[in-house]
C-alpha positions in Angstrom: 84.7 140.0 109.7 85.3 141.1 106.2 88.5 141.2 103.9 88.8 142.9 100.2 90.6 142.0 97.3 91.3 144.3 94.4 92.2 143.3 91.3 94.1 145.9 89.1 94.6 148.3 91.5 98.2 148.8 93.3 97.1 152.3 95.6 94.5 150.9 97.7 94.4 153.8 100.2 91.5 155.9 99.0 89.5 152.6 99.5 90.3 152.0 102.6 89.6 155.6 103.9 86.1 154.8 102.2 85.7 151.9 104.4 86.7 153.2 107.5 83.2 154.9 107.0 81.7 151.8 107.7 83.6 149.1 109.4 86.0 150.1 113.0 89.5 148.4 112.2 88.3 144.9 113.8 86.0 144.4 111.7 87.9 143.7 108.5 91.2 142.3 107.8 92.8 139.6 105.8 91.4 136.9 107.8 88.1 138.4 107.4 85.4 135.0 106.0 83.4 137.5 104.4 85.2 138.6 100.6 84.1 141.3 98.8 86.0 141.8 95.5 86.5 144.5 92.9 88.2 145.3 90.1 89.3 148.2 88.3 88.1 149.0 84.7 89.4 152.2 84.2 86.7 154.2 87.1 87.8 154.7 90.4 84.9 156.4 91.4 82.6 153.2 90.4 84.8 150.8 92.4 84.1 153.4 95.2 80.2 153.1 94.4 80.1 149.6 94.6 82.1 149.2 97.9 79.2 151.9 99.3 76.3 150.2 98.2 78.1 146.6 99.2 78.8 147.9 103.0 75.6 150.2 103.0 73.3 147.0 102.4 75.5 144.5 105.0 76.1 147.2 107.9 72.3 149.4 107.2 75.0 152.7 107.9 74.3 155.1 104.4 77.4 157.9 105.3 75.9 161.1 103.8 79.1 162.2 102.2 78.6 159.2 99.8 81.6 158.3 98.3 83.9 161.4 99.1 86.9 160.9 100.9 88.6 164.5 100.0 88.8 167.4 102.5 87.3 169.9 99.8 84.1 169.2 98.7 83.2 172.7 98.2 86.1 173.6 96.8 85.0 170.1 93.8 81.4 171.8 93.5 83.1 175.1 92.6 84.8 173.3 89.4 82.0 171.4 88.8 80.1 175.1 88.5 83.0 175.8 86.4 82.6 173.3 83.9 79.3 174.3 83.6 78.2 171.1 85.2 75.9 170.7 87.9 77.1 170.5 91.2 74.5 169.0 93.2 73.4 166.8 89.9 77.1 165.1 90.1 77.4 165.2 94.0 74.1 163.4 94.2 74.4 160.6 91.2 78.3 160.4 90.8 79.3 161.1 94.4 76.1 159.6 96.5 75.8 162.4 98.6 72.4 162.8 100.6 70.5 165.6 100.2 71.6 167.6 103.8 75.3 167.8 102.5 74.4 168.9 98.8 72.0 171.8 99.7 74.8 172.8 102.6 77.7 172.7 100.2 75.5 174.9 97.3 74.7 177.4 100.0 78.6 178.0 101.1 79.8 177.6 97.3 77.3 180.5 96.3 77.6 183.0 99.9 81.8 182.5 99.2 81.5 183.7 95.4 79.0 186.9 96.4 81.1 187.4 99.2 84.4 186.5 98.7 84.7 186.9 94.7 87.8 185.1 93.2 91.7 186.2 93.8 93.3 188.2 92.0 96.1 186.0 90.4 99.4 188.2 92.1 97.5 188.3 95.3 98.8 186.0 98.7 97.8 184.6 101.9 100.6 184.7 104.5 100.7 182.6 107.0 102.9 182.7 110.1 103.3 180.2 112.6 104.2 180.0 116.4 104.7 176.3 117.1 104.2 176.9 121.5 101.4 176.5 123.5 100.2 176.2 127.1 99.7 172.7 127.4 98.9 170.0 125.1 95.5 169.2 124.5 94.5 165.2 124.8 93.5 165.2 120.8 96.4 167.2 119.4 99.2 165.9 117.0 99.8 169.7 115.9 103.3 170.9 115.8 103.1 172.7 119.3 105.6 172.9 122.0 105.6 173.9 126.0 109.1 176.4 126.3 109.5 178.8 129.0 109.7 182.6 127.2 113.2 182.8 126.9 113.6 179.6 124.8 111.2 181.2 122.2 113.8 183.9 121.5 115.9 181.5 119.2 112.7 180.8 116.9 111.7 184.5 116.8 115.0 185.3 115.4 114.8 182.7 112.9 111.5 183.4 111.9 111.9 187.1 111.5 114.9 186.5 109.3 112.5 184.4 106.9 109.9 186.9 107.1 112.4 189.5 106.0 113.6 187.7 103.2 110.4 186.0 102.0 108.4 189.9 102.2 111.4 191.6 100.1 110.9 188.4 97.4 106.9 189.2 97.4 107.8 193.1 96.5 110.0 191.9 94.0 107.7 189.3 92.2 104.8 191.5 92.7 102.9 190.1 95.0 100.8 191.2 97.7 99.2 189.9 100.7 95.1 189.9 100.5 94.8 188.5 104.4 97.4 187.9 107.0 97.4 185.2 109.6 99.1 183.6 112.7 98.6 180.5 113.5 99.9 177.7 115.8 100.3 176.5 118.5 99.4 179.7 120.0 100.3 182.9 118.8 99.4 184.7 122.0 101.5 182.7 124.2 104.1 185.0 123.0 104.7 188.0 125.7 103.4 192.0 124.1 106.6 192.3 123.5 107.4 189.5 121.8 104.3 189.7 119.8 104.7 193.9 119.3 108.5 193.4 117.5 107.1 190.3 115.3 104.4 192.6 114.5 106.9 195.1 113.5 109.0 193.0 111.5 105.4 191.9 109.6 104.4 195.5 108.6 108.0 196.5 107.5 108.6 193.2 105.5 105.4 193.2 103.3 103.3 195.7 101.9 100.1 195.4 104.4 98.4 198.5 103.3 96.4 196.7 101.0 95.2 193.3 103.8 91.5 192.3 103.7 92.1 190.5 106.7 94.7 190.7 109.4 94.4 187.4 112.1 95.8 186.2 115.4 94.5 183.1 116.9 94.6 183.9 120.0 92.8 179.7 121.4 93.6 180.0 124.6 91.8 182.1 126.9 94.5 182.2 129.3 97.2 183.5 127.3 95.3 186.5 126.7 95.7 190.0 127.8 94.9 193.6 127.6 98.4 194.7 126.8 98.8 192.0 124.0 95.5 192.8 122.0 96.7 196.5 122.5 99.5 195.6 120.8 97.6 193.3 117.9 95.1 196.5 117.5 97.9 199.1 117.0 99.4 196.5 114.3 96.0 196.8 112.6 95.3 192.7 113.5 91.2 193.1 113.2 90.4 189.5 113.7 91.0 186.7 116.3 90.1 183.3 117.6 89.1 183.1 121.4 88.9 178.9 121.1 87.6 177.7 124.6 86.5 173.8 122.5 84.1 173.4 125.4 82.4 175.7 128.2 82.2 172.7 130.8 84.9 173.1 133.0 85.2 169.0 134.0 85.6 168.6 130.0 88.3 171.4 130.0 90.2 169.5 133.0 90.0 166.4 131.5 91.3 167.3 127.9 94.3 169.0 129.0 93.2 172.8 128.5 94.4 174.6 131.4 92.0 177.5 131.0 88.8 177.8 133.0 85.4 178.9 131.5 85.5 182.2 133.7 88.8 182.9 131.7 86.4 182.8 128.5 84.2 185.0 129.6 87.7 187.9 130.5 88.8 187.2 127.3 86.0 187.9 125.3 85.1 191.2 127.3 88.6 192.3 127.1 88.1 191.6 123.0 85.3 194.0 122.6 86.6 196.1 124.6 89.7 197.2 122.9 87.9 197.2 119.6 88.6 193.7 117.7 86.2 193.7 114.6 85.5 189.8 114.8 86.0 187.0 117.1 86.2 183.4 116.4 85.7 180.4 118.5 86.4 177.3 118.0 83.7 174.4 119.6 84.1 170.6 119.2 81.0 168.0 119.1 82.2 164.7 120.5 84.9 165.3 123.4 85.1 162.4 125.9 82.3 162.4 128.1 80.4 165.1 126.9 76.3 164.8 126.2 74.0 166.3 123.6 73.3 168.9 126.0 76.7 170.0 127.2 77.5 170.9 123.5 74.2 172.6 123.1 74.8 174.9 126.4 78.7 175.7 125.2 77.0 176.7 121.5 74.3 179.1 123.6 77.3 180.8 125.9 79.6 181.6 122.5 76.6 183.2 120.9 75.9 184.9 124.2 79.4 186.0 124.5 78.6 187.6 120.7 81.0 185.7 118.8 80.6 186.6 115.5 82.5 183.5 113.7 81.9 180.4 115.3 83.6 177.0 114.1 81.8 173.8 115.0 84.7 171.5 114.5 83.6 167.1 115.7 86.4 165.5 117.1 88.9 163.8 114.8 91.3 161.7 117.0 94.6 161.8 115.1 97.5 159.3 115.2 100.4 161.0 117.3 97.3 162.2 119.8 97.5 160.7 123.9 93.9 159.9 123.4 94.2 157.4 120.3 97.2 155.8 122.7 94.0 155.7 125.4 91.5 154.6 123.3 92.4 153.1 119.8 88.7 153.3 118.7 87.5 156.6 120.2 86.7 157.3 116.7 83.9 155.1 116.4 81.9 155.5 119.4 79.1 157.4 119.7 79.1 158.6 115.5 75.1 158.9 116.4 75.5 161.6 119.0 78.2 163.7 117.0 75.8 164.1 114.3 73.0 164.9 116.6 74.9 167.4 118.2 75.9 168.9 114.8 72.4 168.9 113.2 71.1 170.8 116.2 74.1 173.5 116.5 73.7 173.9 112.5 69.8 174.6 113.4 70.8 177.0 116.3 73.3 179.0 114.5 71.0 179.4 111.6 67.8 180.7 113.5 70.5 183.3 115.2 71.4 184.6 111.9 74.7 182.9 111.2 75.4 182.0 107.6 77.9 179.1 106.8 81.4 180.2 105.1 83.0 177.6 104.5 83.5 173.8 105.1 86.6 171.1 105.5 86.4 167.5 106.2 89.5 165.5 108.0 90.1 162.1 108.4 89.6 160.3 111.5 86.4 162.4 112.1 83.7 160.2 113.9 80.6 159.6 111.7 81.7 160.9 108.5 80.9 164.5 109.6 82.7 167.7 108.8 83.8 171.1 110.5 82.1 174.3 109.6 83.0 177.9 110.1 79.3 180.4 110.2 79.9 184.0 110.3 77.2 186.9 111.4 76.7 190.3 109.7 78.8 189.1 106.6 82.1 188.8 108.2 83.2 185.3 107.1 87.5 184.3 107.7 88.1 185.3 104.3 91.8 183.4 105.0 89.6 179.9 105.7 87.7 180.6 102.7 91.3 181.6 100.3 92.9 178.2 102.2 89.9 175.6 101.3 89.2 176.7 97.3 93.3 176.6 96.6 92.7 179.0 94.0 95.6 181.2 95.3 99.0 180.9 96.1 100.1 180.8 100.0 103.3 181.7 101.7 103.6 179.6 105.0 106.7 181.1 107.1 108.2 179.5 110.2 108.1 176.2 112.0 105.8 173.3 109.8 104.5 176.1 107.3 103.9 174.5 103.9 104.0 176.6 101.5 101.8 176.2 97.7 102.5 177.5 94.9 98.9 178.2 92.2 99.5 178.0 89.0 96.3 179.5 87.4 96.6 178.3 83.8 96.9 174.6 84.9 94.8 174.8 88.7 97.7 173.3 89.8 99.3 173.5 93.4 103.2 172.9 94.1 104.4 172.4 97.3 107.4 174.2 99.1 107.7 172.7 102.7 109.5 174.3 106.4 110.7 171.2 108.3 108.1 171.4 111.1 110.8 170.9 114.2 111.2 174.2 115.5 114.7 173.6 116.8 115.3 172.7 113.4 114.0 175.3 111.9 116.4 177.5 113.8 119.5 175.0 113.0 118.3 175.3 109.5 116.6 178.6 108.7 119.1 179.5 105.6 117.8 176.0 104.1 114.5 176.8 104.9 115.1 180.3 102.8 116.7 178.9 100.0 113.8 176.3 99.3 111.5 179.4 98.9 114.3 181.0 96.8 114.4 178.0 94.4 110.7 176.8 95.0 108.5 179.8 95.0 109.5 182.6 94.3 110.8 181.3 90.7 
C-alpha cells in the first residue's frame, strides 16, 4: 500500500492520472506505509519522471506511453515538428515513450500532413448531434436517450432553429464547412423522414457545396435502412459508421446492444449497395468476457465485410457507466490481453493494407492503450483527423455539442458549450443561440 506527498504542488490531478497507470485504487491511499515524496522545482514533467521510474522499479509494469497523460499525443508531436524539434527525440527522452508508440505516432503525424494538409484558417467542422439511441450500452456515459419517435420532434425543432441561425452567422463571418458530421447517440435512429427534413434544413443553412466530407454515424445496425441511406445519399452524406463493437452475439447480449451480428451483415450490404463511398466500424478490445480470439474473429468479419475505416477502440469504463456500478475495477483486469489483442489487430490491419489516420487516448482505458482509426485506399475520417490536431475551429450544434473557437495567432482554443440535457436544450434553445452569438461568432 502506497501514499504520496507533494510538496509545492496544490493541482495534484495529472499525477494521479499518471499513477493510475500503475497502481488499481486499493493500492494507494493515505494510509498507504509505503511514502514516496516529491517536490516541485519549477518541472512538472520531471516530477512525472520520477513518479515513473519510482512505480516502474516497485510494480516491474513500464506503461509505453511513458509519462503522457493527454488525449493528443499526435496532435504534441505535430508542434514538436513545428518547433523544429524532434518528435520522437523528445517523446523518447522527455516523455519516456517506448519505441512501438513513437514509430506509430511519426507514421500517423506524417500520412495526416500528406494527406490531410493543414486548414485553411476560415474553414469549419460542423458537428450535429442526436442525443437517442436504441438501448444503452453497459459502458456508456454518453449523452444518449431511449424516446419513442414522437418525443424526438421537440428536439428536432430546437435543433433546426440553431442550425438556422448558427449557418446564416457562418455566411456572415465567412466561414465554411470543410466536413460535416452527425453524431450521437444515434443519428439513424431518427425515422427517413425525420432524417430527410434535418438534412434539408443542413444543405439550406450552410454553404455545403464546398464539404470534403459529409458523415452519419449510423452504430447501430438495427436502426438502419434502405429508405434512410436513400435519403443520406440524396443529401450527398458519403460516409458512415456501421459500429457492431463485437461480432459475437453472447457479447452483444450481454452489453446491452440489441442488434444481432446477422443485422451487421444487412447493414453493410444495404451500404454498398446504395453507393456510400466509405464505411466505418467501430470494434472494442477488452469487453466482458471476451478472449484473444473473439476479438481477432470480429477484426477478420469487418475486413470481410470490406470496411474501409475501421476503429479499434479498448474499453475505457467511464464513471456514470452500469458496468463501473458492477465492477469498480473492470479497468484493471486483464491490461495483458487488451494489449495483446491490440498488437495483433494493429498487425492484421496493416498486412491487409490499412494505414493508421489518426490516434486518441481516454482515461479509464485498461493498460494504458489507446484507440486508433486505419483507413484503406487513402480514405481516412478527415473530421477525426480536423477534431484530434485542434488546429481548426468547430461548431458543435444541439444537445451536449461544445463548441471551440481556434485562434491561429495564439494556438489557442475557447470553449462555447450546449447544456447536454436534451430537454433542456429545448427549454433553452434561445440561450443556447445567444452563447454562440456572444462566444463565437464575435
Amino acid at each position: 500500500m502506497y501514499r504520496f506527498r507533494f510538496n509545492n504542488i496544490e493541482n495534484t490531478s495529472q499525477y494521479e492520472e499518471l499513477i493510475k497507470e500503475f497502481l488499481q485504487p486499493s493500492e494507494y491511499g493515505p494510509e498507504g506505509d509505503t511514502l514516496l515524496e516529491y517536490d516541485f522545482m519549477g518541472d512538472k514533467e520531471e516530477v512525472k519522471r520520477q513518479i515513473y521510474r519510482d512505480l516502474s522499479s516497485r510494480t516491474g509494469k513500464s506503461p509505453k506511453w511513458g509519462i503522457l497523460t493527454g488525449i493528443r499525443p499526435v496532435k504534441l508531436a505535430g508542434e514538436l515538428l513545428d518547433q523544429e524539434k524532434d518528435p520522437e527525440s523528445v517523446l523518447k527522452e522527455s516523455y519516456l515513450v517506448h519505441d512501438s508508440k513513437r514509430a506509430l505516432v511519426r507514421d500517423i503525424l506524417d500520412y495526416q500532413r500528406a494527406k490531410a494538409g493543414k486548414p485553411d484558417p476560415k474553414s469549419l467542422s460542423v458537428y450535429i448531434g442526436i442525443p437517442f439511441c436504441p438501448t444503452r450500452c453497459l459502458y456508456c456515459s454518453f449523452t444518449s436517450n431511449q424516446v419513442q419517435q414522437d418525443q424526438m420532434e421537440p428536439y428536432l425543432a430546437a435543433l433546426k432553429k440553431e442550425i438556422e441561425y448558427a449557418g446564416a452567422a457562418a455566411k456572415n463571418a465567412g466561414y465554411k464547412p470543410e466536413t460535416l458530421y452527425f453524431g450521437g447517440g444515434t443519428p439513424t435512429t431518427l425515422s427517413a423522414g425525420q432524417l430527410d427534413s434535418l438534412l434539408t434544413k443542413v444543405s439550406d443553412a450552410f454553404a455545403i457545396g464546398g464539404v470534403r466530407e459529409y458523415t452519419v454515424e449510423a452504430g447501430r445496425p438495427d436502426t438502419i435502412t434502405k429508405d434512410k441511406l436513400q435519403v443520406l445519399i440524396d443529401h450527398g452524406v458519403d460516409r458512415i459508421s456501421i459500429n457492431p463493437q463485437s461480432m459475437k452475439q453472447e457479447t452483444l447480449d450481454l452489453i446491452g446492444r440489441r442488434h444481432t451480428v446477422e443485422d451487421v451483415y444487412k447493414a453493410f450490404d444495404l451500404a454498398w449497395k446504395v453507393g456510400i463511398e466509405v464505411v466505418n466500424a467501430d470494434l472494442i478490445a477488452g469487453l466482458p468476457e471476451e478472449t484473444e480470439a473473439d476479438f481477432a474473429r470480429s477484426l477478420e468479419e469487418i475486413i470481410r465485410l470490406g470496411a474501409n475505416n475501421i476503429t479499434l477502440h479498448t474499453l475505457a469504463v467511464k464513471r456514470a457507466s452500469r458496468l463501473k456500478e458492477m465492477d469498480e475495477n473492470f479497468n484493471y483486469k486483464d491490461e495483458e490481453l487488451r494489449e495483446r489483442m491490440l498488437a495483433s489487430a494493429h498487425e492484421t490491419l496493416r498486412g491487409r493494407g490499412y494505414q493508421p489516420y489518426y490516434l486518441y487516448r481516454q482515461k479509464h482505458t485498461s493498460g494504458n492503450t489507446e484507440n486508433t482509426g486505419f483507413c484503406l485506399d487513402d480514405r481516412p475520417g478527415l473530421y477525426n483527423i480536423r477534431i484530434m490536431e485542434e488546429a481548426q475551429s468547430n461548431l458543435a450544434l444541439g444537445a451536449g455539442g461544445i463548441s471551440k473557437i481556434y485562434f491561429p495567432e495564439e494556438n489557442r482554443l475557447e470553449r462555447v458549450a450546449n447544456v447536454s440535457n436534451y430537454e433542456i436544450y429545448i427549454d433553452r434553445i434561445d440561450e443556447m443561440i445567444e452563447r454562440k452569438r456572444k462566444g463565437f461568432f464575435i
